[in-house]
C-alpha positions, 0 to 999 in steps of 0.5 A, spaced: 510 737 790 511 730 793 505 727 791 507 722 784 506 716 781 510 712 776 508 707 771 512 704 764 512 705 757 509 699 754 513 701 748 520 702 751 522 695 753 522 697 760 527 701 760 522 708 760 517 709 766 513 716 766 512 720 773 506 724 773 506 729 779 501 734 781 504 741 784 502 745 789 497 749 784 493 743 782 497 743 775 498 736 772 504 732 768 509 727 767 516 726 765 520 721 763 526 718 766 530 719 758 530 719 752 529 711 748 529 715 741 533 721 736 540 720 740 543 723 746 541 730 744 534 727 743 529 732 748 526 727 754 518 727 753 514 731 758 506 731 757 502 736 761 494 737 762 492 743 759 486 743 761 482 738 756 487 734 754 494 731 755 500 736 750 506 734 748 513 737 748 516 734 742 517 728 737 518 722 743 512 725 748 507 724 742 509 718 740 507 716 747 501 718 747 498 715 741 499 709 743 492 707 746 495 703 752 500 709 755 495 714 754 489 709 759 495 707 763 497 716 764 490 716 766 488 711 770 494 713 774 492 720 774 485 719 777 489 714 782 494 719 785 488 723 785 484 719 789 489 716 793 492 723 796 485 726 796 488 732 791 482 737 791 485 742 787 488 738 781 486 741 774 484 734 772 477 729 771 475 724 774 476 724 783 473 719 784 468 717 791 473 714 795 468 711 800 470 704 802 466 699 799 469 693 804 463 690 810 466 694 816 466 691 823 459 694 827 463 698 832 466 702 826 458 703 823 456 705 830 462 711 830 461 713 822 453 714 825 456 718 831 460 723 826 455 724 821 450 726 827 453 731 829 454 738 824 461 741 823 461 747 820 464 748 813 470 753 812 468 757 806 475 760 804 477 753 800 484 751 799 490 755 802 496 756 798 501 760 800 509 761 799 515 765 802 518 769 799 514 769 794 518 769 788 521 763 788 516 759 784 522 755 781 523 750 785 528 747 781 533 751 784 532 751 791 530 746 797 524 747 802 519 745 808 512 744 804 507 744 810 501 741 809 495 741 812 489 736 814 482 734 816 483 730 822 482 722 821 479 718 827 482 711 828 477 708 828 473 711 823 470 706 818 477 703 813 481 706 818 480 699 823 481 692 821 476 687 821 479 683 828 478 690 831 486 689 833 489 694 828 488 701 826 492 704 821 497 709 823 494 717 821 499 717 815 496 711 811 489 715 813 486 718 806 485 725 808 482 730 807 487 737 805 486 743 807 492 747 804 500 747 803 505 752 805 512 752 802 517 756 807 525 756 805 530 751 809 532 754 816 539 753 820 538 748 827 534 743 823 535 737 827 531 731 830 531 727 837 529 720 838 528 717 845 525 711 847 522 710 856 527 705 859 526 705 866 530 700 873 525 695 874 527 690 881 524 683 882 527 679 888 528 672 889 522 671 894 517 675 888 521 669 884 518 664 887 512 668 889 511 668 881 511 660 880 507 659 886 501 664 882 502 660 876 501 654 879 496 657 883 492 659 876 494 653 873 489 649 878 484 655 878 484 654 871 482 646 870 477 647 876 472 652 871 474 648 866 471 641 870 478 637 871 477 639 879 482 643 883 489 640 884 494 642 890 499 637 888 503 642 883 502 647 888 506 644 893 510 640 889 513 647 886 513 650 893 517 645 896 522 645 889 523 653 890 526 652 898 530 645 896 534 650 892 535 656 896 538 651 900 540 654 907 540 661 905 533 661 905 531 660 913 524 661 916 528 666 920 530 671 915 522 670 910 519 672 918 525 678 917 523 680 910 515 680 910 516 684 917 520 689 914 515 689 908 509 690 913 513 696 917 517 700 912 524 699 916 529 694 913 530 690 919 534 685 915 540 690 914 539 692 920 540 686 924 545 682 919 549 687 915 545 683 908 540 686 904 536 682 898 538 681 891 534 685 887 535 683 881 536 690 877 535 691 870 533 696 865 528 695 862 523 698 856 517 702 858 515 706 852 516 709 846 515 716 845 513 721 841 518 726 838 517 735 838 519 739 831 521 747 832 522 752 827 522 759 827 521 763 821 524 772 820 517 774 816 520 781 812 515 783 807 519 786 800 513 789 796 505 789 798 503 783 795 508 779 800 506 783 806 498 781 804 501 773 803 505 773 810 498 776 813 496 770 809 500 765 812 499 767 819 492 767 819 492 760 815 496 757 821 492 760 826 485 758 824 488 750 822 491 749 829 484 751 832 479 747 835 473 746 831 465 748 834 459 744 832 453 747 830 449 746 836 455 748 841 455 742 844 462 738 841 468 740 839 472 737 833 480 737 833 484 741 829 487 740 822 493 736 822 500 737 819 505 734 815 513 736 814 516 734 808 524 736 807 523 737 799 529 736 794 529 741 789 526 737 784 520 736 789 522 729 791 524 728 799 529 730 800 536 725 800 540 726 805 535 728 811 530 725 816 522 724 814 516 725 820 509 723 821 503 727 822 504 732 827 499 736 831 501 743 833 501 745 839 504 752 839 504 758 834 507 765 836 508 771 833 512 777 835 509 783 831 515 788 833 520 783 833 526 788 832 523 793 839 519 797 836 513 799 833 514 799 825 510 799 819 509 800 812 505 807 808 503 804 802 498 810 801 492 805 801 495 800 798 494 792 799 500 792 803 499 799 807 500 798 815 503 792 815 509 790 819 516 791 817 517 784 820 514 778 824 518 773 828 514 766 828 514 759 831 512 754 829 511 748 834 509 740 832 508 734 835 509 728 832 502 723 833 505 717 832 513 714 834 517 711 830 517 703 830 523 699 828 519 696 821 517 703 819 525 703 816 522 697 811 515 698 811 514 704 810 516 708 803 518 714 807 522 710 812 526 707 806 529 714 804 533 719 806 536 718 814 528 715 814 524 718 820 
């Protein structure tokens, strides 16, 4: 529900745009924001591909679709959505090859070769859809977590790095390949935690002045390989500032005294004088790190058709999670990744609530007898007969990037709702 793109009416002064979305079923239309004709009662349009063409709800919708320049404009944008999320299921022409046509830098030739070399067997069981419960179709009326699954796209494959070899795009910006969505309710507990690795760092003044030494010392190497010839005099020059200022506080005595107790592990310094060195401590930024998402979801079957979907669910999750073999058993290939959306119940993300990257997951559990007993349903034969009256599961992810503070402005989902 979260994939859409949007585009204005040529003939509505600015004023009307279409948003044209593909839901979890691969079906295809676009509504417009309002009405620009036949007054406040008017109906807002809304076209839908049937199938083999686009169809209208009424007066204002196919107004707009005899107008040549919308209908192109629908299509491009349509065939653009598809393409740009790699909708695979969506009920309508013209996916287009989205191989790059942009000279790749000659490692990321080197690695496309490499992958293309080695056979991944196919999975023969398509596109997964699945939902719970599954009688909540209408999502007008309800908020959701939508899970989607992904083919994992290496950094450095080709489109993926930049031509200076410097940057590569974050796995989000990647185009990848789905493998299935999954619609679950909202649950109690949901919450986020960021962090980032703040440590003590120490550097005392002898470490000071052993640094301007160094860079002096480099600098004087640096003109000897490029030919100037090796100087001394900025050495001794800085090495004679350093001890005018530290005046008498510095006397060869105490430097004996310091390095001694360097070379022995035992403070010599303290021990003597009752004086320790200024070490200058200061917290400083070490790291960011990455964030872990948990849910726990009570699966209690109500009719056989949901009992089959829930064993759907489980198993779909299970096979996504797991590592890939190749053909000839010699590498492995990573498991399918996940994206989380908190869906508003008119498909957009949801306000008021966080987003999240894409997450591998790292742990999935499920407890058949979750209630402490063994219990099942009879069905006498049915599709449902033998399943579980419940099962407990926990869904454990991990996000693959951190958040950095320009994702809050350079990125679309940092801009809605809380942001990541």
């Amino acid at each position: 529900m979260s994939n859409f793109a949007t585009f204005q009416n040529v003939e509505g002064g600015g004023t009307q745009t279409y948003k044209i979305v593909i839901d979890d079923d691969g079906n295809v239309s676009a509504t417009a924001n309002k009405s620009i004709s036949g007054g406040k009662t008017a109906k807002v349009p809304v076209v839908t591909w049937n199938g083999q063409k686009w169809v209208g709800n009424g007066t204002g919708a196919n107004k707009f679709l005899k107008n040549a320049k919308n209908l192109k404009n629908l299509n491009d944008r349509t065939e653009e959505l598809i393409n740009y999320a790699n909708i695979d299921n969506a009920k309508f022409p013209g996916k287009k090859d989205n191989t790059s046509k942009v000279p790749q830098p000659s490692i990321t030739n080197l690695i496309k070769n490499l992958e293309t070399s080695v056979d991944i067997p196919r999975d023969p069981e398509g596109f997964f859809i699945g939902r719970y419960p599954i009688n909540q179709k209408d999502t007008s009326n309800f908020d959701f977590l939508k899970i989607t699954c992904y083919d994992y796209e290496p950094g450095l494959m080709a489109g993926n790095i930049d031509s200076n070899l410097f940057k590569i795009k974050d796995i989000d910006k990647r185009i990848k390949k789905r493998r299935g969505v999954v619609s679950l309710p909202m649950q109690p507990g949901i919450s986020e935690a960021n962090s980032v690795g703040w440590g003590d760092d120490r550097l005392n003044p002898l470490q000071i002045a052993g640094a301007n030494l160094a860079g002096e010392a480099m600098e004087a190497g640096s003109n000897l390989l490029t030919g100037q010839g090796f100087d001394l005099t900025g050495i001794l020059q800085q090495g004679q500032s350093t001890l005018a200022a530290a005046g008498t506080a510095l006397t060869p005595q105490l430097i004996k005294a310091f390095f001694a107790q360097q070379a022995l592990g035992a403070n010599i310094i303290g021990r003597s004088t009752g004086l320790t060195i200024n070490n200058n401590l200061e917290v400083l930024f070490n790291s960011p790190n990455l964030r872990s998402f948990n849910y726990n979801y009570r699966f209690t079957p109500r009719e056989p058709k949901e009992a089959d979907k829930i064993k759907q669910i489980i198993r779909f999750f299970k096979k996504s999670m797991a590592p890939k073999r190749s053909t000839s058993r010699i590498f492995l290939k990573s498991p399918n990744v996940f994206k989380l959306k908190y869906t508003f119940k008119n498909g957009d993300s949801h306000p008021f609530l966080n987003n999240i990257k894409i997450c591998a997951m790292n742990s999935f559990t499920v407890d058949y007898t979750p209630d402490g007993s063994y219990s099942t349903y009879e069905d006498d034969g049915g599709r449902g007969d033998g399943s579980m009256t419940s099962y407990q599961v926990s869904l454990g992810f991990m996000e693959m990037t951190p958040i950095y503070n320009d994702d809050f402005w350079n990125d679309d989902e940092g801009k809605e709702g809380t942001g990541f």
